[in-house]
C-alpha positions as a Markdown table, in Angstrom:
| # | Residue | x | y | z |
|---|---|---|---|---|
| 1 | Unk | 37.8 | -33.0 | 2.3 |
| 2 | Unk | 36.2 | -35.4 | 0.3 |
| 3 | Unk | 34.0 | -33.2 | -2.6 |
| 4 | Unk | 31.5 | -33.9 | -5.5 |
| 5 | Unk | 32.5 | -32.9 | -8.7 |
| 6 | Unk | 30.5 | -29.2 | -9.3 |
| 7 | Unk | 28.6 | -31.5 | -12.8 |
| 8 | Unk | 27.2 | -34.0 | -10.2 |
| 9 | Unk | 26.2 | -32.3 | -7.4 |
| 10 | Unk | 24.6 | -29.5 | -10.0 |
| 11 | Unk | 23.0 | -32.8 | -11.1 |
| 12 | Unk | 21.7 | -33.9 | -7.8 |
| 13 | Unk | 20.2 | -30.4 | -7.0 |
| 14 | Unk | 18.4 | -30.1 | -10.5 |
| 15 | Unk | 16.5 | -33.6 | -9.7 |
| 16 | Unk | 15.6 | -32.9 | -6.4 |
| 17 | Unk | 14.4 | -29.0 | -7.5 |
| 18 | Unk | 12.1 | -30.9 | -10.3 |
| 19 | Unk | 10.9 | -33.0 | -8.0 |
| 20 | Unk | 10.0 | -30.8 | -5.1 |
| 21 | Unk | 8.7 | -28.1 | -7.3 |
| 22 | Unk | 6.9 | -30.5 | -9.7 |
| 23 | Unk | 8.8 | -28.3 | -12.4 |
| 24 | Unk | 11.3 | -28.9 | -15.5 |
| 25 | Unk | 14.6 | -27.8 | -14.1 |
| 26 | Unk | 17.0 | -29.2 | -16.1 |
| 27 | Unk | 18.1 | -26.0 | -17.6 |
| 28 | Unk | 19.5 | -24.7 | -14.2 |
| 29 | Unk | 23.0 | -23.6 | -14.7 |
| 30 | Unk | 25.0 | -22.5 | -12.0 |
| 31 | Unk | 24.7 | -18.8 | -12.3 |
| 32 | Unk | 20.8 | -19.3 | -12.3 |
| 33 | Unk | 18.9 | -17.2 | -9.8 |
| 34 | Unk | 17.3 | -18.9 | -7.0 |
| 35 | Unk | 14.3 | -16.2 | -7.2 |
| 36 | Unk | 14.0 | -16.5 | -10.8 |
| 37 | Unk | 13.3 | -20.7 | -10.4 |
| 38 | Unk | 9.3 | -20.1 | -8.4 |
| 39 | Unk | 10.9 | -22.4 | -5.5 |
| 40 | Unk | 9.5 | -20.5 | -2.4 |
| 41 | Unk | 11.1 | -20.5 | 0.8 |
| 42 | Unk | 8.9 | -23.5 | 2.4 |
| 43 | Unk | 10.2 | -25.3 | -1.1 |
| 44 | Unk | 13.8 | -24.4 | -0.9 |
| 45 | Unk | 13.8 | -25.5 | 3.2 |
| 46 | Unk | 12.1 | -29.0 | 1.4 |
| 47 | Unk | 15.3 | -28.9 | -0.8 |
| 48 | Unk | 18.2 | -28.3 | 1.3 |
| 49 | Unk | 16.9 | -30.9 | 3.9 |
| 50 | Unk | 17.3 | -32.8 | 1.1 |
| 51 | Unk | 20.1 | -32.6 | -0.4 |
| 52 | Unk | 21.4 | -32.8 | 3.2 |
| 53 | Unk | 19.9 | -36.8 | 3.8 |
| 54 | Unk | 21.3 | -37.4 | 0.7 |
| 55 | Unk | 24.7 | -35.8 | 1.1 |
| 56 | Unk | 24.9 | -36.8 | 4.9 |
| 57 | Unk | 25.6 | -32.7 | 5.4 |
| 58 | Unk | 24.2 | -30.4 | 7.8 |
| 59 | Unk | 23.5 | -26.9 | 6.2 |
| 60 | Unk | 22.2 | -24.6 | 9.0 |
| 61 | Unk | 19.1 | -22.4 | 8.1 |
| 62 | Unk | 20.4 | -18.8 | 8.8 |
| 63 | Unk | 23.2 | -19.9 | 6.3 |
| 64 | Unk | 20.7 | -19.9 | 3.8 |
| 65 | Unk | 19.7 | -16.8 | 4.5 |
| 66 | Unk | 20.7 | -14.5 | 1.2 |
| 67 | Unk | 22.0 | -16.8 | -1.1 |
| 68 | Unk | 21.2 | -15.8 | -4.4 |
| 69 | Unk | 22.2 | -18.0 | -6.8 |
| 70 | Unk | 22.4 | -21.7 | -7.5 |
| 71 | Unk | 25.9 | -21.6 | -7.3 |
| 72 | Unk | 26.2 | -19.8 | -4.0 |
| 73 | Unk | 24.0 | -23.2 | -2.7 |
| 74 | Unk | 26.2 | -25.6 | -4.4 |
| 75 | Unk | 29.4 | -23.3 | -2.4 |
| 76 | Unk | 27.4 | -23.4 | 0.5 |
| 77 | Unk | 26.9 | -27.4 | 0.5 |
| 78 | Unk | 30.3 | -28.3 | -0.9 |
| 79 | Unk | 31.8 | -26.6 | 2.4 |
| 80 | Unk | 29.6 | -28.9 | 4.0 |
| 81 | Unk | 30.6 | -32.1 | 2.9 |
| 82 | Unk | 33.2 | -33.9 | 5.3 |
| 83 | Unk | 35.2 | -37.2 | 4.1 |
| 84 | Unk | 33.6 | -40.0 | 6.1 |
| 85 | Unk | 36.1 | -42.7 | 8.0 |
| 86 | Unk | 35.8 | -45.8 | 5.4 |
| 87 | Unk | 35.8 | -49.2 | 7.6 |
| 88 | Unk | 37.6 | -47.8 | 11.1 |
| 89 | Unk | 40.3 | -45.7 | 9.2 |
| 90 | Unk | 40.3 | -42.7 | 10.4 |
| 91 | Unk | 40.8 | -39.3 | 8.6 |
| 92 | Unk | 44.5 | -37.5 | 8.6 |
């Protein structure tokens, strides 16, 4: 399985939150609550989708369902990322 390192892909969700939101979130650490950042549930759909275009993942809505913190999101999409073929190789 081909992973981000955690810094990055906390990196990549911070941008996209600020830019969805319209909101500062460059202080989000990983223990952050996702309740305690004003992104509604319309927002956090708006963010997921994507950090899934950008990540090529597919994060299904109902496992969205409860998550409570930032880090439980960043678990959730790391588990989604698969290692893409690179030029006809194909994975072990």
């Amino acid at each position: 399985m081909n992973t981000l390192e955690r810094p990055k892909l906390i990196q990549i969700f911070r941008e996209l939150a600020s830019e969805i939101a319209e909101k500062d979130f460059s202080h989000i650490q990983e223990d952050s609550a996702i309740k305690d950042l004003g992104i509604d549930s319309l927002a956090m759909l708006e963010l997921v989708g994507s950090m899934e275009r950008l990540l090529r993942v597919r994060v299904p809505d109902d496992q969205l369902v409860g998550l409570e913190t930032v880090k439980q999101l960043l678990e959730l999409v790391e588990g989604r990322i698969v290692q893409q073929p690179v030029h006809g190789m194909s994975t072990p």
